[in-house]
C-alpha positions as CSV (number, residue, x, y, z in Angstrom):
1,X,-3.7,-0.5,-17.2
2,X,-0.7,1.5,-16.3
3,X,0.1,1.9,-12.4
4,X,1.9,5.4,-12.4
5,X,0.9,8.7,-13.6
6,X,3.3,11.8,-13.7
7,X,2.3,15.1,-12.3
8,X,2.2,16.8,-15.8
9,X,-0.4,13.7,-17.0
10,X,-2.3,14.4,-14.2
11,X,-3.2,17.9,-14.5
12,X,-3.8,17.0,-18.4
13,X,-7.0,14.2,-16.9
14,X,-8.0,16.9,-14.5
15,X,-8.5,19.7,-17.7
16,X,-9.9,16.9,-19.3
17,X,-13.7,16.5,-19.9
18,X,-14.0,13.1,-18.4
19,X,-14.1,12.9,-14.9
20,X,-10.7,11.8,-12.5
21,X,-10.8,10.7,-9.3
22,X,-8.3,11.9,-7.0
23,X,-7.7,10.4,-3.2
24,X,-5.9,12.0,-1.0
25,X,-4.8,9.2,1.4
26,X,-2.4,10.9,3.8
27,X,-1.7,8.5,6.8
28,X,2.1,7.6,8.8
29,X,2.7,6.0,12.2
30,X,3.5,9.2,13.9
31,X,1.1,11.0,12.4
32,X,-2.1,9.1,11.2
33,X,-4.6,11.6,10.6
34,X,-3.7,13.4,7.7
35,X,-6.8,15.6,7.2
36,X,-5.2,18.8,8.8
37,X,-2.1,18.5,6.5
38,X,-4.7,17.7,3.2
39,X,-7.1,21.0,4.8
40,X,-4.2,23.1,4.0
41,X,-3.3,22.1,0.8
42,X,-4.0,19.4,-1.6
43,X,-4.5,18.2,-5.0
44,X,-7.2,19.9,-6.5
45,X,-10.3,18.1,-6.5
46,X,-8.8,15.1,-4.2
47,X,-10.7,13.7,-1.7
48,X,-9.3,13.1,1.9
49,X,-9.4,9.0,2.5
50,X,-9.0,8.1,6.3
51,X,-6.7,5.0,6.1
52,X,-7.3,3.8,9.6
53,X,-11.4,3.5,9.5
54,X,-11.9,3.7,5.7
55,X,-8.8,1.1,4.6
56,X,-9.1,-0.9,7.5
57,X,-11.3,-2.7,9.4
58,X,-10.6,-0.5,12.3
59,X,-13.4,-3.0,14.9
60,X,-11.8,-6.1,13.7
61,X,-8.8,-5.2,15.1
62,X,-9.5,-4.3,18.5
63,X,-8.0,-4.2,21.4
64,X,-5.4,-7.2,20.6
65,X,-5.3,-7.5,16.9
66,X,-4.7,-11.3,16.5
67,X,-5.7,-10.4,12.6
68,X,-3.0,-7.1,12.6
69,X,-3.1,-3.8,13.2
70,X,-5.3,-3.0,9.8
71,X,-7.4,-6.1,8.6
72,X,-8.6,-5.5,4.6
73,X,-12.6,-3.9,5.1
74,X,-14.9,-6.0,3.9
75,X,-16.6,-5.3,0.1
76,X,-19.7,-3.8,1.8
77,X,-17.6,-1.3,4.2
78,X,-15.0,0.1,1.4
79,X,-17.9,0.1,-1.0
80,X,-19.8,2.5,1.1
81,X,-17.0,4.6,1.5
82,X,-15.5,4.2,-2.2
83,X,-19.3,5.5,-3.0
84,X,-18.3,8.3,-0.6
85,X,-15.3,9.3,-2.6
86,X,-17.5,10.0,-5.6
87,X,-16.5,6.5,-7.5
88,X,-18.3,5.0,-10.0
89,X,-18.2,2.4,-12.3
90,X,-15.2,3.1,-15.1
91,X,-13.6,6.2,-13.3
92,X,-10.1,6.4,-13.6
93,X,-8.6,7.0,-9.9
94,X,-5.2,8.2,-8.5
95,X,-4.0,7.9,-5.5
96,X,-1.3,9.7,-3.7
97,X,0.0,10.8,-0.7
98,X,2.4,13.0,0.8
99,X,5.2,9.9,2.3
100,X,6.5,8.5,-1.5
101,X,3.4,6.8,-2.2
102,X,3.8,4.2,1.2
103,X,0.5,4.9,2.4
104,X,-1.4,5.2,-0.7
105,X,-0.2,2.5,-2.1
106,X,-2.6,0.4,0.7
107,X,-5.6,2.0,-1.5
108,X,-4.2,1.3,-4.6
109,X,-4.1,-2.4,-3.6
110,X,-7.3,-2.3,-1.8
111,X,-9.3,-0.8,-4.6
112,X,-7.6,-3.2,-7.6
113,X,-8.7,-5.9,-5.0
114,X,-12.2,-5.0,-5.3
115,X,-12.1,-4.7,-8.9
116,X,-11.4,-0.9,-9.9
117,X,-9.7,-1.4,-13.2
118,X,-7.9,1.6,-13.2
119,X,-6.3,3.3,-10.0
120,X,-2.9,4.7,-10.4
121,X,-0.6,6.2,-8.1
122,X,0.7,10.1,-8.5
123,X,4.6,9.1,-9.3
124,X,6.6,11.4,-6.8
125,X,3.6,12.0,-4.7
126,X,2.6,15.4,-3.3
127,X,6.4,16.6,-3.8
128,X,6.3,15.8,-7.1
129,X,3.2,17.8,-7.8
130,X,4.8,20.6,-6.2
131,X,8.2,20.3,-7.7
132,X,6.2,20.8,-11.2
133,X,5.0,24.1,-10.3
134,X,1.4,22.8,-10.1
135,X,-1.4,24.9,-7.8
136,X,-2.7,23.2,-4.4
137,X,-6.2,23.7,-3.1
138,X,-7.7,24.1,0.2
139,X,-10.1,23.0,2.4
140,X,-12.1,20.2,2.3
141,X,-13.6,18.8,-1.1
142,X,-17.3,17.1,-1.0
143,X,-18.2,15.0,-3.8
144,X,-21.6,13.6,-5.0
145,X,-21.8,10.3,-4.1
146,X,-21.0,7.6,-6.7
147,X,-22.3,4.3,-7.6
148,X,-19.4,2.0,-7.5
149,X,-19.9,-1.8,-7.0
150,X,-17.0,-3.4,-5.1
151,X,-16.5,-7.4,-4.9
152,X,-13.3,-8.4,-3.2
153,X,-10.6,-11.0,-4.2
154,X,-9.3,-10.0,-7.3
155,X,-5.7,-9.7,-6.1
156,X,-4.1,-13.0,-4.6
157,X,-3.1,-12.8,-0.6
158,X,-2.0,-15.2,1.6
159,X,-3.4,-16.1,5.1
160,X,-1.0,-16.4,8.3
161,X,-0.9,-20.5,7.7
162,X,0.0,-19.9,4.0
163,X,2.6,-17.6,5.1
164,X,4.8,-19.9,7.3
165,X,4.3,-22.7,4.3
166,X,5.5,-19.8,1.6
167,X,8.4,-19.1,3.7
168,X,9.7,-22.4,4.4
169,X,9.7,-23.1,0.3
170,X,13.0,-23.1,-1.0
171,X,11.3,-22.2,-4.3
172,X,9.5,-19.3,-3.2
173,X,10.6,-16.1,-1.9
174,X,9.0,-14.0,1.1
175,X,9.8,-10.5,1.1
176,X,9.9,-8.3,4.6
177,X,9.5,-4.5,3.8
178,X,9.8,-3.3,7.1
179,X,13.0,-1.3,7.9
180,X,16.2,-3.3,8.8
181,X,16.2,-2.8,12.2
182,X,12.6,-4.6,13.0
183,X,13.1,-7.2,10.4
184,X,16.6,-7.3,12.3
185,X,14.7,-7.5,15.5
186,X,16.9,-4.5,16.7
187,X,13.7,-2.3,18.0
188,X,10.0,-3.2,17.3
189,X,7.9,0.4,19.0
190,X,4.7,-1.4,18.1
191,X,4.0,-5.1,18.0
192,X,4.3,-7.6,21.0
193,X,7.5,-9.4,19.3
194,X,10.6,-8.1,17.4
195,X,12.2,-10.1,14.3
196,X,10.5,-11.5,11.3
197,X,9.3,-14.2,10.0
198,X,11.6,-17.3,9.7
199,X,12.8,-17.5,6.3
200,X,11.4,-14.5,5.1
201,X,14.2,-11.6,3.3
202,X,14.0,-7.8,4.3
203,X,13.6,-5.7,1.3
204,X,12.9,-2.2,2.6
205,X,9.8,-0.6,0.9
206,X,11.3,2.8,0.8
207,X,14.5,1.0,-1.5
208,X,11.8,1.3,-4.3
209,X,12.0,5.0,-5.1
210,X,14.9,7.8,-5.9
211,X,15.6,10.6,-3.6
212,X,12.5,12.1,-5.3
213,X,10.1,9.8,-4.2
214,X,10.0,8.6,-8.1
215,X,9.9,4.8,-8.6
216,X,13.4,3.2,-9.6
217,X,12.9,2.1,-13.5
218,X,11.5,-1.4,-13.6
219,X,15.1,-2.7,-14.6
220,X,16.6,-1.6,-11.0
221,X,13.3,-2.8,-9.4
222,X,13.6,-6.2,-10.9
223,X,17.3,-6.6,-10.4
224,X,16.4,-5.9,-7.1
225,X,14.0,-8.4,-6.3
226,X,16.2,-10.8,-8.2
227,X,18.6,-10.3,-6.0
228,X,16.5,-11.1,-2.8
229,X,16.0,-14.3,-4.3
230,X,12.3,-13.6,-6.5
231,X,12.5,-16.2,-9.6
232,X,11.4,-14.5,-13.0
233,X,7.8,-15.9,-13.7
234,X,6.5,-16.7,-10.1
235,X,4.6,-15.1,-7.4
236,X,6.0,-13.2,-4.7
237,X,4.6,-13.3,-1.5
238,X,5.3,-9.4,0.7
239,X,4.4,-8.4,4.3
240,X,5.5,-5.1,6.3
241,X,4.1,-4.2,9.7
242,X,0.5,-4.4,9.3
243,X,-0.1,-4.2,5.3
244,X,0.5,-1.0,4.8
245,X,3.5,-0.7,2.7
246,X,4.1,-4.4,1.5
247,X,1.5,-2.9,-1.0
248,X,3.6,-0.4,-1.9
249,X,6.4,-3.1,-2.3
250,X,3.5,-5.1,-4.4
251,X,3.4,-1.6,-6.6
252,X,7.0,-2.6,-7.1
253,X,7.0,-6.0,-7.8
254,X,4.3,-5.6,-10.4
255,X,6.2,-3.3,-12.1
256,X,9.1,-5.1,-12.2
257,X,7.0,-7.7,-13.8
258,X,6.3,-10.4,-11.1
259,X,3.7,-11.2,-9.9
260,X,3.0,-10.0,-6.2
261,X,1.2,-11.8,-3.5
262,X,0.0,-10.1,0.3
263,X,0.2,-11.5,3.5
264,X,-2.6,-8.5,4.5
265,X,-1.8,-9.4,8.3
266,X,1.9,-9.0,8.5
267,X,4.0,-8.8,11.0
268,X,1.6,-7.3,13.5
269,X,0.1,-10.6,13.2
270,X,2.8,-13.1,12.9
271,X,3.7,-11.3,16.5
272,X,0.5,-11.3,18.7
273,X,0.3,-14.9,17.8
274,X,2.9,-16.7,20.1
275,X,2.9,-20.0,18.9
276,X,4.2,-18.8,15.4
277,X,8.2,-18.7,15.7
278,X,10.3,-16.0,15.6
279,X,13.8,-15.0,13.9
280,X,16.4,-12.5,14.9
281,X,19.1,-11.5,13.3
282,X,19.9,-11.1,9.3
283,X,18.3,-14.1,7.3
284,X,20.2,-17.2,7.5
């Protein structure tokens, strides 16, 4: 199934006769409800997705999120809100978002995970839907409800034990998509602990798209990743800050042709569990 869909395909599924699901999943740190921004113009036809409650398990993470700051929901929970969206069985969905695809890219991995087949990501996001001259809607949109049936597991993660093995392999690569200055251990504004995970290489999620929010071709991606020390044929193991964006450097990786694997707990919590250690500093 392809992963991207440009603007001008887009608008040719939504004139289409067959239905397209379209998820509006606006979400950033400073700014995590996105519903106002979606109110005053979206898509047409998308549906608003709260990352935080619908993404997440927001209860398990509580107060002190020893499991991160956004634990994967359970099958039941995104099910019930999938069903919500207007999903059912066989729909194609896209995703996008308004940030070069770095929050939407959580529910393109969260949905694959539970078995959607087809869920692709608006290339350029909500820029490049504007940049084509194409009409935004507003208001809120409220779908029937669909039918859906969600299992999770499909995609392959890693748990916080599996993490520290996959970092200390010299044959296997774990990539940090955070930005250089908290894998650097510079600043961290959120988490108990600055740095990274020993062993683990920074590769910046937002060094995956152009200036216009645009993947790189899969050439640049995979020369990237090469670079950072991924070997051609094996899995790849990402985290970020709390598994928001080290899906959107899985987006990457797959089409670069590796195969990506998610530490869903990432950094946020690596750091709120003190006995794991901690590196400073560029990669040694």
């Amino acid at each position: 199934m392809p992963i991207l869909i440009s603007p001008l395909e887009l608008a040719e599924l939504i004139a289409a006769p067959e239905p397209v699901r379209i998820l509006d999943v606006r979400w950033r740190l400073d700014r995590p409800d996105g519903r106002p921004d979606y109110l005053e113009g979206h898509v047409p036809g998308a549906v608003y997705v709260d990352l935080d409650h619908e993404l997440a398990d927001h209860v398990a993470a509580g107060a002190a999120p020893v499991d991160g700051r956004h634990p994967l929901p359970s099958a039941e929970a995104l099910q019930q809100a999938a069903r919500s969206w207007g999903i059912d069985d066989g729909d194609v969905v896209v995703v996008y978002d308004d940030l070069k695809n770095l929050s939407s890219a959580r529910a393109w991995w969260v949905l694959r995970d539970a078995g959607v087949a087809d869920v692709r990501l608006l290339d350029g996001a909500l820029r490049g839907w504007t940049a084509a001259g194409l009409p935004l809607e507003t208001g809120a949109v409220q779908p029937r409800a669909g039918s859906v049936t969600l299992t999770s597991g499909h995609l392959p993660r890693i748990t916080i034990a599996e993490a520290a093995g996959w970092a200390e392999d010299p044959d296997r690569v774990l990539l940090d998509a955070r930005a250089p200055e908290r894998y650097l251990g510079d600043v961290e504004p959120i988490d108990p602990r600055a740095g990274h995970i020993p062993g683990a290489v920074n590769t910046p999620t937002t060094g995956n798209v152009g200036a216009d929010g645009t993947f790189l071709p899969s050439e640049e991606l995979r020369a990237r990743f090469l670079a950072a020390g991924a070997v051609e044929g094996s899995a790849v193991a990402t985290y970020c800050g709390s598994g928001i964006t080290a899906a959107h450097n899985a987006v990457a990786l797959t089409l670069a042709g590796f195969e990506p694997v998610l530490y869903p707990g990432s950094w946020s919590e690596w750091a709120n569990h003190p006995e794991r250690p901690v590196a400073t500093g560029p990669q040694a």
